[in-house]
BALOBA-1460 file (C-alpha; in Angstrom, 3 decimals):
// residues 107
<rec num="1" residu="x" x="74.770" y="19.144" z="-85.693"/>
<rec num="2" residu="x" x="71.893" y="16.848" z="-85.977"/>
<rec num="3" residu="x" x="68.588" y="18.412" z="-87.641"/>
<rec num="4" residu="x" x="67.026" y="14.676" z="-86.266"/>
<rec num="5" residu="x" x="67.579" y="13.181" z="-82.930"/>
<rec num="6" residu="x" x="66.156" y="9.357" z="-81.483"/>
<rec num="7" residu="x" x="67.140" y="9.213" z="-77.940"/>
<rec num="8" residu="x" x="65.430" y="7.675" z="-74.528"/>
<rec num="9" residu="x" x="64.376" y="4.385" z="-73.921"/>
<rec num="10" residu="x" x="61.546" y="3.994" z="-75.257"/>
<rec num="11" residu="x" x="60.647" y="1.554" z="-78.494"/>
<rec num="12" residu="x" x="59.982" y="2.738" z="-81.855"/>
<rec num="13" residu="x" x="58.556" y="0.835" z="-85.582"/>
<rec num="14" residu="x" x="59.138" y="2.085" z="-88.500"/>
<rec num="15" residu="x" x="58.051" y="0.735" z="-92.296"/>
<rec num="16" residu="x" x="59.288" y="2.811" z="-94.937"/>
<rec num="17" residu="x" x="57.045" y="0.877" z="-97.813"/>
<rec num="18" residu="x" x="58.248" y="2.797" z="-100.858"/>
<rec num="19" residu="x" x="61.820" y="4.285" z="-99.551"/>
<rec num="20" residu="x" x="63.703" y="5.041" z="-96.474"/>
<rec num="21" residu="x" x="62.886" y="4.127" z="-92.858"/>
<rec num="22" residu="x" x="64.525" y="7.007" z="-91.230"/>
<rec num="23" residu="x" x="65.735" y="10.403" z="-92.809"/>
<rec num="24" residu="x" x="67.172" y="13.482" z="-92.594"/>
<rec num="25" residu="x" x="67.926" y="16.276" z="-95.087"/>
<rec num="26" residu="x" x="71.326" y="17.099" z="-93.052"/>
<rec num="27" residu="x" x="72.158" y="15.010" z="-89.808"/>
<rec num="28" residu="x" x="70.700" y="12.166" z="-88.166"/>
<rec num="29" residu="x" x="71.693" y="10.729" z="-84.635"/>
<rec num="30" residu="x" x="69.945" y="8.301" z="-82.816"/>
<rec num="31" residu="x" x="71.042" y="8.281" z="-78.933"/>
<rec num="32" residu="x" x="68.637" y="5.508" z="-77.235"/>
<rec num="33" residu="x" x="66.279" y="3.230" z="-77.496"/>
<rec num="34" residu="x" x="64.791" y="0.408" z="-79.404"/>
<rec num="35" residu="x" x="64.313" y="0.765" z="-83.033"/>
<rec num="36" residu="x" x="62.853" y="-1.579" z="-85.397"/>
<rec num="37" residu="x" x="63.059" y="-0.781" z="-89.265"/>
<rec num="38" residu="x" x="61.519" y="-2.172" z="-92.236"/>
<rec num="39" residu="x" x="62.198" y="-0.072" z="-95.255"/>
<rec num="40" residu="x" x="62.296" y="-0.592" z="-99.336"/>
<rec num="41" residu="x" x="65.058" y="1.484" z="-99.564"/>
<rec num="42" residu="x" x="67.814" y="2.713" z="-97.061"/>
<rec num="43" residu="x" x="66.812" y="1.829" z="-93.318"/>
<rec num="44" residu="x" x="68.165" y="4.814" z="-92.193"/>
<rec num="45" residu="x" x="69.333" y="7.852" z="-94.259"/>
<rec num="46" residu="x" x="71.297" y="11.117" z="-93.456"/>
<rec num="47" residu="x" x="72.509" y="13.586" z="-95.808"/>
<rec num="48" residu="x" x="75.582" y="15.073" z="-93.931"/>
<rec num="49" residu="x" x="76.111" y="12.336" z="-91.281"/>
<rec num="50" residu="x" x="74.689" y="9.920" z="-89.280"/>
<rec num="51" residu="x" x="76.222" y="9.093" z="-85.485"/>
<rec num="52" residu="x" x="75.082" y="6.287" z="-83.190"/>
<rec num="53" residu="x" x="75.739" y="6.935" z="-80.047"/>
<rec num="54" residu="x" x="73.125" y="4.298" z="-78.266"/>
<rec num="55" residu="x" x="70.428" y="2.074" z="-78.584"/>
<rec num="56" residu="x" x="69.597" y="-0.930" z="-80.261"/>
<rec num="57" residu="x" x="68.680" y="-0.260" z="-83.854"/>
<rec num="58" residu="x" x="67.404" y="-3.508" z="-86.081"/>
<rec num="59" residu="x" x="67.018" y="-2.953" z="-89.862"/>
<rec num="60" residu="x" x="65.459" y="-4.859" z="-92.920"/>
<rec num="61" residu="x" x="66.177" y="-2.873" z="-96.152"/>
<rec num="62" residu="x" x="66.001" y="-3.331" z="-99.895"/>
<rec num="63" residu="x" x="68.604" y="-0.885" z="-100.042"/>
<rec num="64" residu="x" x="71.815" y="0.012" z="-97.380"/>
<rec num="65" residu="x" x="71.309" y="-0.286" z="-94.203"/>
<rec num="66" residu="x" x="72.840" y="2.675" z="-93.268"/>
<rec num="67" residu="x" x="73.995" y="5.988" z="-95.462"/>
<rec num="68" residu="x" x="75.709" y="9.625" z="-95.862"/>
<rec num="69" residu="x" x="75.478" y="10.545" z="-98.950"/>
<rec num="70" residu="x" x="76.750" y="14.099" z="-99.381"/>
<rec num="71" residu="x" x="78.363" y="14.506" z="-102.370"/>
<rec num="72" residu="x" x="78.645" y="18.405" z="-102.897"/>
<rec num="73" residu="x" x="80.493" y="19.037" z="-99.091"/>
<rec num="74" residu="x" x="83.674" y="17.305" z="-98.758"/>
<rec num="75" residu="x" x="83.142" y="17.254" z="-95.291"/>
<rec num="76" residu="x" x="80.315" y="15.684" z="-94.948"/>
<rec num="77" residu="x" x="78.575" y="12.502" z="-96.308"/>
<rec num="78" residu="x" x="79.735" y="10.046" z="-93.266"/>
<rec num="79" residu="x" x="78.587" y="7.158" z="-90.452"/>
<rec num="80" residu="x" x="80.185" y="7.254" z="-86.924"/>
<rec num="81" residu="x" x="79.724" y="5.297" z="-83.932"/>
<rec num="82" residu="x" x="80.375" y="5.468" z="-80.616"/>
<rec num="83" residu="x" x="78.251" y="3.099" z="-79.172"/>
<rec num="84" residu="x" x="75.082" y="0.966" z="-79.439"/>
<rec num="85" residu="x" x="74.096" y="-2.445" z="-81.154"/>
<rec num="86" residu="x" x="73.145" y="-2.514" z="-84.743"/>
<rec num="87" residu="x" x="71.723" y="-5.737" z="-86.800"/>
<rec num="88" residu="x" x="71.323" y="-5.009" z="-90.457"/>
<rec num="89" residu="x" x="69.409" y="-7.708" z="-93.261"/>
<rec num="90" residu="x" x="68.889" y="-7.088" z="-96.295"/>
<rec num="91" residu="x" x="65.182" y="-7.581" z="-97.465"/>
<rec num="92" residu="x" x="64.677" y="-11.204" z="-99.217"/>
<rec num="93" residu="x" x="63.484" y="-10.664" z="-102.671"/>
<rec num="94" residu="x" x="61.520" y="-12.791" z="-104.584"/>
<rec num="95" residu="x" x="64.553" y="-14.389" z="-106.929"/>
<rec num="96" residu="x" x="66.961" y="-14.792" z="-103.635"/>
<rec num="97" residu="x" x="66.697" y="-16.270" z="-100.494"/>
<rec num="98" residu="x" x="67.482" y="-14.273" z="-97.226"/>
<rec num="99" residu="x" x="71.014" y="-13.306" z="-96.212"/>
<rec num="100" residu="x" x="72.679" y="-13.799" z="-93.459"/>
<rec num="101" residu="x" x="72.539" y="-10.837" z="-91.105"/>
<rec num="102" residu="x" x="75.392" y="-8.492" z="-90.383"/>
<rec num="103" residu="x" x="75.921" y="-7.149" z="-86.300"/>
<rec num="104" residu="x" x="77.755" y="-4.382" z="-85.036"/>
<rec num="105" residu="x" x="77.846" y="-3.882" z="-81.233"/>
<rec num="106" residu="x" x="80.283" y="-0.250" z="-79.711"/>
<rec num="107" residu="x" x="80.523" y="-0.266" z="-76.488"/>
């Protein structure tokens, strides 16, 4: 069960300027609509999970784009998807030039 839900289709912006874009202390899911993350950690963070099941979700981070990191429950800790487009780039630092971008489109 998620303690966070994004859904509808609506746009959102997020800047995480000193850590994560989007996070949860347990689950995360984002169902719908338009997200835009800039973060200088982990774009989007959930403790026990995170599930896409919708939306379009772009992310710049200095860290992963997305993560589960439980490491106490041995069922927990993990990223599903059902459906939804994802674009992921790391953040350019000052000794490297930008990557190239990774994409991920469920349907």
């Amino acid at each position: 069960m998620a303690d966070l839900t994004i859904a509808g289709s609506g746009a959102l912006q997020v800047t995480g300027a000193e850590a994560d874009g989007i996070a949860s202390k347990d689950g995360l899911t984002i169902a719908g609509g338009t997200i835009e993350i800039d973060a200088a950690d982990d774009a989007v963070r959930g403790k026990d999970v995170v599930a896409i099941a919708g939306g379009s979700v772009t992310a710049r981070a200095g860290g992963d784009g997305i993560s589960a990191d439980n490491d106490t429950d041995a069922d927990a800790g993990y990223v599903g998807s059902a459906a939804g487009r994802w674009r992921s780039t790391p953040a350019p630092t000052a000794s490297t030039p930008p990557p190239m971008p990774c994409s991920a489109v469920v349907t």
